[in-house]
mmCIF file of the C-alpha atoms, coordinates in Angstrom:
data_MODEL
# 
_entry.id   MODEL 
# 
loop_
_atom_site.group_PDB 
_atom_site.id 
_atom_site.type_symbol 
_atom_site.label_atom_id 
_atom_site.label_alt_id 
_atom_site.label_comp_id 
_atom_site.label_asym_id 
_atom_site.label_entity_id 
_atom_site.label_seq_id 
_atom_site.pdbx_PDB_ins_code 
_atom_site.Cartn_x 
_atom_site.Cartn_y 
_atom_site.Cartn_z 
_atom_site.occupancy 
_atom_site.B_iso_or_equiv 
_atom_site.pdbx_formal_charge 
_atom_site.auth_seq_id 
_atom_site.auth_comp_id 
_atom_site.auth_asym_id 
_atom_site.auth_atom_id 
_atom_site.pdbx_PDB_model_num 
ATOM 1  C CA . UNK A 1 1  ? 107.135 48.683 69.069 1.00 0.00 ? 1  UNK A CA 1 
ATOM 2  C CA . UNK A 1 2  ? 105.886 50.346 71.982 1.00 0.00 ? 2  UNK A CA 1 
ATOM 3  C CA . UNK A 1 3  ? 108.709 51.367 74.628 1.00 0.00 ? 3  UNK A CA 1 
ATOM 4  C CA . UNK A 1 4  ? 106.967 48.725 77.579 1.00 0.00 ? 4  UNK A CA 1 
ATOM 5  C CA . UNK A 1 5  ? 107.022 46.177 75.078 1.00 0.00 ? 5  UNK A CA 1 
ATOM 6  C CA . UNK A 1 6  ? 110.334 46.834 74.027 1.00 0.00 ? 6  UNK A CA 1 
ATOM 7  C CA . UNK A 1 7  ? 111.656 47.548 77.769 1.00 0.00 ? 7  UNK A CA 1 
ATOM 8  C CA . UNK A 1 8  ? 110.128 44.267 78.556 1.00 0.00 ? 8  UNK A CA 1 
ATOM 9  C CA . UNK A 1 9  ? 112.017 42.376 75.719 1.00 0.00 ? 9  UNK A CA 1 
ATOM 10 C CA . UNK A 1 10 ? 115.277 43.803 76.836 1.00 0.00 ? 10 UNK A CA 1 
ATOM 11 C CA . UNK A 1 11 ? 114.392 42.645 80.530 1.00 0.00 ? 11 UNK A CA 1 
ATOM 12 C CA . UNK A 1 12 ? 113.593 39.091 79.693 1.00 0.00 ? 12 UNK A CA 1 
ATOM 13 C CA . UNK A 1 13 ? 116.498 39.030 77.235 1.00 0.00 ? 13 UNK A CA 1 
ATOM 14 C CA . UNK A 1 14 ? 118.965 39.279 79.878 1.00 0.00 ? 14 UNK A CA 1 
ATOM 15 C CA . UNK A 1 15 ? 117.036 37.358 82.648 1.00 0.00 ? 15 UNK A CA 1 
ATOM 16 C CA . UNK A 1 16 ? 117.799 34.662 79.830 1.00 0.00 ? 16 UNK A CA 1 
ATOM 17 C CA . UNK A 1 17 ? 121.405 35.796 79.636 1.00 0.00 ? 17 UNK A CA 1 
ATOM 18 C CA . UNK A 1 18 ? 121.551 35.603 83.533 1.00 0.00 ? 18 UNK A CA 1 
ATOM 19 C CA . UNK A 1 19 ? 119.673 31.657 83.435 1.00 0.00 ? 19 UNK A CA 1 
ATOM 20 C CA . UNK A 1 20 ? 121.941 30.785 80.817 1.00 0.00 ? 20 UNK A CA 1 
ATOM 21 C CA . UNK A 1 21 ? 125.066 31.596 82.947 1.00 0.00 ? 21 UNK A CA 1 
ATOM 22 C CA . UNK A 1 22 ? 123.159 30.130 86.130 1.00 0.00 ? 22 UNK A CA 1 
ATOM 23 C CA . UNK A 1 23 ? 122.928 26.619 84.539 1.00 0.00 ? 23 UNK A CA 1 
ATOM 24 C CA . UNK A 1 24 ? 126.572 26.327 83.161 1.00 0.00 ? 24 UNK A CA 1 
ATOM 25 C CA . UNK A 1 25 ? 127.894 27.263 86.877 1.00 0.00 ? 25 UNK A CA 1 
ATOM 26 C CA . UNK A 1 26 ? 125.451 25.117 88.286 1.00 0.00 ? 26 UNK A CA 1 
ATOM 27 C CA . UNK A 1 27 ? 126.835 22.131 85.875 1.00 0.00 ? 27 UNK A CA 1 
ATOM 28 C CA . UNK A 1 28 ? 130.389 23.008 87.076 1.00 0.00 ? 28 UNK A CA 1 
ATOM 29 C CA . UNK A 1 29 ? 129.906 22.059 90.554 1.00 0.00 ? 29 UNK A CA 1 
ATOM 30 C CA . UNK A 1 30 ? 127.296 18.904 90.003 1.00 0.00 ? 30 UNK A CA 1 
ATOM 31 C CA . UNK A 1 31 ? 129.054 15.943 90.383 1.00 0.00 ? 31 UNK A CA 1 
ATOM 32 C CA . UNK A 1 32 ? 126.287 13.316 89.202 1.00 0.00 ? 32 UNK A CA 1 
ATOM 33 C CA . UNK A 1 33 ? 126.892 12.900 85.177 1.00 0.00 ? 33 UNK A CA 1 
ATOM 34 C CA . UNK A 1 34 ? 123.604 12.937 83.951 1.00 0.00 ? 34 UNK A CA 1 
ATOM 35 C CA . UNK A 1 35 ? 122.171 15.774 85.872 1.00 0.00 ? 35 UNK A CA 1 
ATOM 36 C CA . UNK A 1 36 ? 125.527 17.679 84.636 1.00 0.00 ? 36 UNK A CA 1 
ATOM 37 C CA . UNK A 1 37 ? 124.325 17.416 81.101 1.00 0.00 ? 37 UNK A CA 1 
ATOM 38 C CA . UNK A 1 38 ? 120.467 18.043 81.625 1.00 0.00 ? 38 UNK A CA 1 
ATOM 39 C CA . UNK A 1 39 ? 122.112 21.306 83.018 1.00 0.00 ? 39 UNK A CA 1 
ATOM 40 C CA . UNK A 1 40 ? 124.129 22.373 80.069 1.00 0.00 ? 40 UNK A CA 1 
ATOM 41 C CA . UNK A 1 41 ? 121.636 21.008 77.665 1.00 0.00 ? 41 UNK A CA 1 
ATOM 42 C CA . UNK A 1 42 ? 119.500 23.378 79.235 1.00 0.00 ? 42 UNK A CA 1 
ATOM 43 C CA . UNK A 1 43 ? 121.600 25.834 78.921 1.00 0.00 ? 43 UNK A CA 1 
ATOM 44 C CA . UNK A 1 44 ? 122.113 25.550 75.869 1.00 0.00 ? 44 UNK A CA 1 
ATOM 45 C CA . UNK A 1 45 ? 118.589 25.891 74.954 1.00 0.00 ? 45 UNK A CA 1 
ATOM 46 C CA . UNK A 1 46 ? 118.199 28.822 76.890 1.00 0.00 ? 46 UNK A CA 1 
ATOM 47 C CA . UNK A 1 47 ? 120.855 30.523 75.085 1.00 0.00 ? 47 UNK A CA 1 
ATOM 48 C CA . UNK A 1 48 ? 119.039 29.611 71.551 1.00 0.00 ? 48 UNK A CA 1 
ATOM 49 C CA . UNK A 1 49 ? 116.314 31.174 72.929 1.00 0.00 ? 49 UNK A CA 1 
ATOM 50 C CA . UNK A 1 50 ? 117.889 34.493 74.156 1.00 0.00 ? 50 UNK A CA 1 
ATOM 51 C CA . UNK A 1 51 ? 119.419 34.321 70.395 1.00 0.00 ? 51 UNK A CA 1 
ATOM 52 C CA . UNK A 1 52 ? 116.170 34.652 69.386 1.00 0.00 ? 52 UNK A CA 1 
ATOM 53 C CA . UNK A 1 53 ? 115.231 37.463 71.480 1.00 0.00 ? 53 UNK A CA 1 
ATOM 54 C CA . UNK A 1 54 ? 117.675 39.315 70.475 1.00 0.00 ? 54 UNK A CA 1 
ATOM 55 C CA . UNK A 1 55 ? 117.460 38.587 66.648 1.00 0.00 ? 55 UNK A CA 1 
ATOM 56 C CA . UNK A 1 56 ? 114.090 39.847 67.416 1.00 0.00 ? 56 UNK A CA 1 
ATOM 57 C CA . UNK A 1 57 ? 114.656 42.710 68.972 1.00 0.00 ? 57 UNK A CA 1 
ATOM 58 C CA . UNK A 1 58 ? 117.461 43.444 66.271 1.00 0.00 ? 58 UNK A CA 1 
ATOM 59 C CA . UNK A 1 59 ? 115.015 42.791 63.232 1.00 0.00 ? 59 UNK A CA 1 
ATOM 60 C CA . UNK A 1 60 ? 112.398 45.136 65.099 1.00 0.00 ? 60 UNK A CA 1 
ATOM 61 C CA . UNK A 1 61 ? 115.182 47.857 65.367 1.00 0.00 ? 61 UNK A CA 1 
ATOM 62 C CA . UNK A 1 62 ? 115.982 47.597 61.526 1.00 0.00 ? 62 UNK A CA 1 
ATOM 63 C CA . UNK A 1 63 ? 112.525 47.782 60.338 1.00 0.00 ? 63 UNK A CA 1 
ATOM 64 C CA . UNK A 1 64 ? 111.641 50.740 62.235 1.00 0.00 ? 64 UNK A CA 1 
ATOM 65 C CA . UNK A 1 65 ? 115.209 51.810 60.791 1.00 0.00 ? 65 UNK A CA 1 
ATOM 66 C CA . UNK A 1 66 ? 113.761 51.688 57.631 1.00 0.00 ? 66 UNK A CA 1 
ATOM 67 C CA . UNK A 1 67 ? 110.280 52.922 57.745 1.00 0.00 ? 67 UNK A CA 1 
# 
């Protein structure tokens, strides 16, 4: 992996990171029940997906480990 691509990984892992704690302090301070939840289901989500990023930017690290 190049070292933009992998720069830009790292950057949009934790602008993830940062969402994902965005969201669950947002859902803190909403009062109305439903929106709450959409919030930290959404969250949630988010932090699957920043799981992933980093799985993949762990997995990339071990194969070039190993080459």
């Amino acid at each position: 992996m190049s070292t933009n691509t992998e720069n830009y990984i790292k950057n949009q892992l934790m602008e993830t990171q940062e969402r994902v704690r965005d969201f669950r302090d947002i859902s803190h301070e909403v009062e109305n029940p439903e929106i709450k939840q959409f919030l930290r289901e959404y969250a949630g989500t988010e932090d699957i997906k920043a799981q992933q990023i980093k799985d993949s930017l762990d997995t990339e690290y071990i194969d070039s480990d190993q080459k």
